[in-house]
N, C-alpha and C positions, 0 to 999 in steps of 0.2 A: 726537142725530143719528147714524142708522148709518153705517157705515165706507164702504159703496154711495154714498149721499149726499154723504159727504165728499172722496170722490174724482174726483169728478165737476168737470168745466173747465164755461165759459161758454156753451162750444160743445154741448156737452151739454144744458145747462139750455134753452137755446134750442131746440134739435130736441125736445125733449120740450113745449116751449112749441107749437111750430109743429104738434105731431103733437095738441093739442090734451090733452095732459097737464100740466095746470096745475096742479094742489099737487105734483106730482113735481120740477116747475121750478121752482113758487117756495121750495119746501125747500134747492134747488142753490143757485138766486140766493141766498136768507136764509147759507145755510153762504157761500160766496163772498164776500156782501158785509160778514161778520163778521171777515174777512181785511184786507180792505180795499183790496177789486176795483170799479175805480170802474164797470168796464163790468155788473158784477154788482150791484150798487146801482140801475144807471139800469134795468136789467132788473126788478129787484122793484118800483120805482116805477110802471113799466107793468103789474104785477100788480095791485098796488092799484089805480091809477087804471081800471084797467079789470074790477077783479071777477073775476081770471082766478088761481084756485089761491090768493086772498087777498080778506076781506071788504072791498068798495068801501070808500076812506077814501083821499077828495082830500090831505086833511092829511098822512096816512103817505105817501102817495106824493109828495106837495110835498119833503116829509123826505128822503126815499130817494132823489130827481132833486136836490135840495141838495149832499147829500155827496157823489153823483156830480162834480156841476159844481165842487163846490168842489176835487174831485181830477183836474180837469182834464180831462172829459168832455164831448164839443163836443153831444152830441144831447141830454144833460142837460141842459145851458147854457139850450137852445134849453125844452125842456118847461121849467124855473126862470120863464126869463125872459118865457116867455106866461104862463103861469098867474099871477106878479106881474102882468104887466101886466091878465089878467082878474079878480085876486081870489078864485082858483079853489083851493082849498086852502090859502090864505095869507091875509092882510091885502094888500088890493092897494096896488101901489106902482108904477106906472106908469114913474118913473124909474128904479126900482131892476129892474126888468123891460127897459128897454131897454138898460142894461148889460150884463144878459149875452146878451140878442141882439145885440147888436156885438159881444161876445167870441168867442161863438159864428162869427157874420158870419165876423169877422177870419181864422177857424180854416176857413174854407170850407162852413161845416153849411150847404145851400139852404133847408134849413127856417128856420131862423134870418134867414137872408137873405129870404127871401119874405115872411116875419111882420113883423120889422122894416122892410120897404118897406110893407105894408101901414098899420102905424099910423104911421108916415111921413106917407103919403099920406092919409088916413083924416082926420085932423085932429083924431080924437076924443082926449080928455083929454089932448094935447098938442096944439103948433102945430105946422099941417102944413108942412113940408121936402123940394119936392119933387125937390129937388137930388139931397137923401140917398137919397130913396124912390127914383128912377131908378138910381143909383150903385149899390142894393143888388139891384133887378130885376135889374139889365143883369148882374150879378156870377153872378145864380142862374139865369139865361137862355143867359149862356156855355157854363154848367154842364148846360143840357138841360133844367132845369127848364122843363114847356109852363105851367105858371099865371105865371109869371111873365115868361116870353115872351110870353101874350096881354097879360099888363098896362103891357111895355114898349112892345107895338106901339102901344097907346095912347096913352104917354108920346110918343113919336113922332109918332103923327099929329097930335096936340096943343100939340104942342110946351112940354108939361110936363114941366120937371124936365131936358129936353135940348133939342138943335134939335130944331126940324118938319122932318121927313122923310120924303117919302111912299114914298120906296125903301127905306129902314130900319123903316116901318113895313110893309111890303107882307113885309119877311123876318119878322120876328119873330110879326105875327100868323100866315104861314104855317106858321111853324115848330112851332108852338101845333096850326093848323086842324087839322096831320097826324095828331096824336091827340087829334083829335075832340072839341075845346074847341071847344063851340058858338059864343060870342060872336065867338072869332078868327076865325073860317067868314064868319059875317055881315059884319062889320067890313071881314074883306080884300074880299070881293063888291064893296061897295061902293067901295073904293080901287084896285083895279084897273077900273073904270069911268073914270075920271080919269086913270089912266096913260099916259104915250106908250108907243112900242116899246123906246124905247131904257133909260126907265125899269123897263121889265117884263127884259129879257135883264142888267140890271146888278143884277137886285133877286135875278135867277134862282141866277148865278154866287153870289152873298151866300149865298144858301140850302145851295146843293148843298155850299157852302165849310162851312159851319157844321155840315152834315146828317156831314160825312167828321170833322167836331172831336168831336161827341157820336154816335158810331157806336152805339156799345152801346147808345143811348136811340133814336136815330133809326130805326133795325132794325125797334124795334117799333111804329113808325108804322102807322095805320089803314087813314089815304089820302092821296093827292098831290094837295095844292090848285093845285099849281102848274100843272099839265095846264091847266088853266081856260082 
């Protein structure tokens, strides 16, 4: 490894990563995660898994988001714990896969949160929880996440996994429509059809309240369903 190379931070590897210099990045991340840089680990993991400056190999990269997560890396946790739960580099292990998306979860990762709501809710090779699966949307939907704000609006008008609420679901799928998640668009269409007045101005105030909590994600909203 030259002296170039070894002097180089995470931050580095990255902008060389992003500039689309991938064996100059994964040489930083490979020197970095020889240290034992857990954020440099979870970085050469997305080398592998993606062919970028390192030959595709699910497995190495299974490996390299391991020692991340095991060093306490909440985005590693989150890549570990799908890929157990799909068998995608690993022997799958579905339980041992939704361990570390609640660890993950617990640490605030919304990806973590949004995956673990999903097979939650999904039913597939566990039993579905839709208690847990809304606890985990609602958690990554605070957070600005719109996939998971379309999926609570559901939980809402459903009354899955929380109360049936057509005010709480009339925010959350709008909150979703604004960046242009098709399904939340359709969905609220039809729920504001049903609406009184009074539930349209109390579902509004919800909105505008949540749009000033996740400013930095709501900025980059598309368009205003709420005009409607």
């Amino acid at each position: 490894m030259n002296q170039t190379i070894a002097n180089q931070t995470v931050a580095d590897g990255v902008a060389m990563y992003v500039s689309g210099s991938f064996e100059t990045a994964a040489e930083i991340f490979t020197s970095l995660s020889d240290t034992g840089d857990a954020e440099a680990m979870m970085w050469l993991g997305s080398c592998y898994a993606n062919g970028e400056g390192k030959p595709v190999s699910p497995a190495k990269a299974f490996e390299c988001f391991e020692r991340s997560a095991k060093a306490g890396f909440a985005q590693a946790m989150t890549n570990v714990g799908a890929m157990l739960a799909t068998g995608q580099g690993c022997a799958q292990d579905v339980e041992a896969g939704l361990k570390w998306l609640e660890m993950a979860s617990e640490l605030n990762d919304v990806g973590a949160q949004f995956n673990l709501a999903t097979i939650l809710s999904s039913g597939k090779d566990v039993e579905p929880d839709m208690d847990r699966a809304a606890h985990w949307y609602k958690r990554a939907a605070e957070q600005g996440h719109y996939p998971s704000q379309a999926r609570l609006g559901y939980c809402y008008q459903h009354g899955s996994g929380v109360p049936k609420s057509r005010v709480n679901a009339y925010v959350w799928y709008a909150l979703a429509a604004q960046h242009g998640v098709g399904t939340a668009l359709s969905s609220l269409e039809r729920i504001l059809q049903d609406m009184s007045a009074e539930e349209k101005r109390e579902g509004a105030a919800l909105i505008h309240s949540w749009r000033r909590k996740t400013s930095s994600i709501s900025s980059q909203a598309i368009i205003d369903p709420t005009l409607q």
